[in-house]
N, C-alpha and C positions, 0 to 999 in steps of 0.2 A: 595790331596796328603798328605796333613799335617792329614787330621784327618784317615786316615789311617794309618800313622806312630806310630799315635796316640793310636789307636786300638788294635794295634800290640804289643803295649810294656803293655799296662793294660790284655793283654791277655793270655802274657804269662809266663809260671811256675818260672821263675827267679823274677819277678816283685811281683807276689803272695805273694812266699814264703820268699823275701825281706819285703815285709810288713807286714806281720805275725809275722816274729821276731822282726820289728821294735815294731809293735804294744806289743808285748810280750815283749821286753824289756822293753818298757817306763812305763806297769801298774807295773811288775815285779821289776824293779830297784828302781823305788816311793815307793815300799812299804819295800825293803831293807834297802834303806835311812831310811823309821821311825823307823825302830826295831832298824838299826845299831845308830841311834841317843839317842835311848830310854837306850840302852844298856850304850852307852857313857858317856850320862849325870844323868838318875836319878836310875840308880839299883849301889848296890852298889860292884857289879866284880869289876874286874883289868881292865887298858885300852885297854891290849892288846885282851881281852875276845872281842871288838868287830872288831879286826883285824881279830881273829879267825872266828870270823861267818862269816866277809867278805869274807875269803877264801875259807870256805864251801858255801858257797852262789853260787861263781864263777863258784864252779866245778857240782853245784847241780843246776844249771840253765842252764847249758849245756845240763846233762842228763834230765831233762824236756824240753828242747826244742825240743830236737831229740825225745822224747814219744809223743809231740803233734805233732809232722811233720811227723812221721809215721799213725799217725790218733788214737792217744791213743790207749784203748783198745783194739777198733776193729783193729789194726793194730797189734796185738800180736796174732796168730793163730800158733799151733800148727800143724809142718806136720812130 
């Protein structure tokens, strides 16, 4: 019974698309931290320049998560 319960949640579409965005946050947001670190510490902007990117970041990881959970590309058809 347990590995049926089991079966059940690795199967389906909430579970999936739960870990796709995990998995796409965690490489996603690591490589945000270094730019926004880099930005920080050794260029020589304002500080708030990487506030800035942080909040384009936000809004611009959004709209890539919804273009690869439509299926990229091929998910953009013209009818």
């Amino acid at each position: 019974m347990e590995d049926s319960r089991l079966q059940k949640v690795l199967a389906s579409n909430v579970f999936k698309s739960f870990l796709l965005f995990a998995i796409f946050r965690a490489f996603y947001g690591a490589g945000i931290l270094i730019v926004t670190w880099f930005l920080a510490t050794e260029s020589e902007g304002p500080w708030w320049l990487s506030i800035i990117f942080l909040a384009c970041s936000m809004v611009f990881s959004r709209i890539l998560f919804k273009w690869i959970k439509k299926g990229g590309a091929a998910g953009n058809t013209v009818e």
